[in-house]
N, C-alpha and C positions, 0 to 999 in steps of 0.2 A: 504494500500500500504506500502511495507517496503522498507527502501535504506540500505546500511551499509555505516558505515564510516569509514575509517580507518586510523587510527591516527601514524606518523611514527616518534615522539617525542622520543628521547633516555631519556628525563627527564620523573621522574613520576609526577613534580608536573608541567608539561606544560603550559605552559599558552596559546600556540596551541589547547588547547583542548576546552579551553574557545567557541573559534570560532565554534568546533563542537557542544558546547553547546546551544551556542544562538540558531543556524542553527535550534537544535532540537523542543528547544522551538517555533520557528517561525512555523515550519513544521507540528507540533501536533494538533492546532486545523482544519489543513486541511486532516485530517485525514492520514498521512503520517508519521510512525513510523522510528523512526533510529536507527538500530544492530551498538552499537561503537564496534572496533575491535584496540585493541593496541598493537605493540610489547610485551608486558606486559605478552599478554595472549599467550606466545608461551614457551616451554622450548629455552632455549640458542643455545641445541645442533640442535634442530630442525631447528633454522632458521637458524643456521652458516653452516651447514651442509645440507639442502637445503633436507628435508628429507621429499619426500612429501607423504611416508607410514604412515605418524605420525597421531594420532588421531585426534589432533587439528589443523592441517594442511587440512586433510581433510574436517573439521566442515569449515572451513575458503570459501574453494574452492565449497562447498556447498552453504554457505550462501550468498558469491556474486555472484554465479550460480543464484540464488531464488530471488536476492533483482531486483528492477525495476528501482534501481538508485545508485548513488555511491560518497559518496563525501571524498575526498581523502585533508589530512590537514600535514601540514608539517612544520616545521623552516626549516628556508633559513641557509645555513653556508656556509661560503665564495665562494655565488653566486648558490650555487647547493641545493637540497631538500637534508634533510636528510639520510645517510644507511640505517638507521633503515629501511625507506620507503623501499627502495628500495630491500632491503630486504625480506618485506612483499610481493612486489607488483611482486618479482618472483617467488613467493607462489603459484601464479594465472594463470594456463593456457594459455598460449599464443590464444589469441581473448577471454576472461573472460569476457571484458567487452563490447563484441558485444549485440548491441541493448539496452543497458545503457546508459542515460545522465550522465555524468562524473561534479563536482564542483570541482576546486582545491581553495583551502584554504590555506594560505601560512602566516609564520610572519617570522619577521627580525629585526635585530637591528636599521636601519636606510632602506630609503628609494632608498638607492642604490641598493639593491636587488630585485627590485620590478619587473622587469624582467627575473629573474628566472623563475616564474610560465609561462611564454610565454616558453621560450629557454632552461628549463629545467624539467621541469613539465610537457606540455603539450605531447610531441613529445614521452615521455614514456606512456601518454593515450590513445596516439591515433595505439601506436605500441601494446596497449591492446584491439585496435580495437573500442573503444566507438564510442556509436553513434553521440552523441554530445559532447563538449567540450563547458560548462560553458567558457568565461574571467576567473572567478575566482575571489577571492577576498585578497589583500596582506596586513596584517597589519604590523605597524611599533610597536614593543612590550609595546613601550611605552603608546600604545592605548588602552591596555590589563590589568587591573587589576590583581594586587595580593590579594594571597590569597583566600579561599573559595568562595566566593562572585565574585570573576574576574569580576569586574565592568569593562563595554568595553565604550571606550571613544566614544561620541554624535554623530561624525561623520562616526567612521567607523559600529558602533551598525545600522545606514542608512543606508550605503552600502550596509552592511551585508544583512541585509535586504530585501532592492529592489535584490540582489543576486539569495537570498534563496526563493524569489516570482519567478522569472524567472526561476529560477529551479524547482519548485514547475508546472509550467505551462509546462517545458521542458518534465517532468517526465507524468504528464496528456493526453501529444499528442503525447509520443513514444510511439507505438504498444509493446504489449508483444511480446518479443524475442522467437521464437523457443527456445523448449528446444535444449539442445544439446547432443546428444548422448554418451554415458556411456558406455567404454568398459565392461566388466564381469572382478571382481576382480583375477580370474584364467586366464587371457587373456595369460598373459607372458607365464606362466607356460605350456599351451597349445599350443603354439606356439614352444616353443623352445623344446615338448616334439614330434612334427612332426616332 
């Protein structure tokens, strides 16, 4: 089974990413692979410009077409998920993540943001159509180790955890999605040539 994850960190040495890591490790001996996906991996011009002829835009819109699940990880900045994210996440087809359990993952500098992932997170998931919506899991960064290692503090590495299990179960008892149908890349051009 594969999920993708996509990471909408404007840092590259995130410590948001941390969180997709554990997740992954947790996920893997249940046999449950994760495609991470970062701002990272796009040209500038393609995502500022919203270019979704682009190669790697395309590869994107493919592979969360294909994944069975999606966990979607973000820093919180004063009270709202990242651009970056938001960025990505209009990369994606309007209903993308029809028949997908969705996890949101979220960190912050304190725990005043911790409702974000409710009032600002969620309500862009569900306008991607998922089928379920995880709670989600919000750490405070200070939970989050630096550096290589991103050691995750006792508490929230629990969380994280029982999370990534109910996710794991979310992803086992959703049905495969219909595919979804695929214009022909001459669609335009035929059309406008009537």
């Amino acid at each position: 089974m594969n999920i993708v994850a996509i990471l909408g960190s404007p840092s590259k040495s995130s410590r948001t990413a941390r969180l997709i890591e554990h997740a992954a490790r947790r996920l893997q001996p249940a046999g449950i692979h994760v495609d991470s996906v970062s701002v990272y991996d796009f040209p500038a011009d393609d995502l500022l410009y919203g270019n979704f002829a682009a190669p790697a835009v395309q590869a994107l819109q493919q592979r969360v077409s294909a994944a069975q699940g999606v966990i979607i990880a973000t820093p919180v900045y004063k009270a709202a998920y990242a651009g970056a994210l938001k960025v990505l996440l209009d990369l994606i087809p309007e209903g993308g993540f029809a028949g997908k359990p969705v996890l949101p993952l979220a960190s912050g500098g304190s725990p005043g943001h911790l409702l974000a992932v409710d009032y600002a997170i969620k309500p862009v998931l569900a306008a991607l159509k998922a089928s379920e919506i995880h709670q989600g899991v919000f750490a405070v960064e200070s939970q989050i180790g630096r550096g290589a290692d991103g050691e995750l503090a006792a508490e929230l590495a629990q969380r994280l955890d029982v999370a990534v299990d109910e996710f794991a179960a979310l992803l086992r008892s959703t049905p495969p999605a219909a595919a979804t149908p695929r214009l022909p890349d001459d669609f335009i051009s035929r059309l406008i040539s009537l």
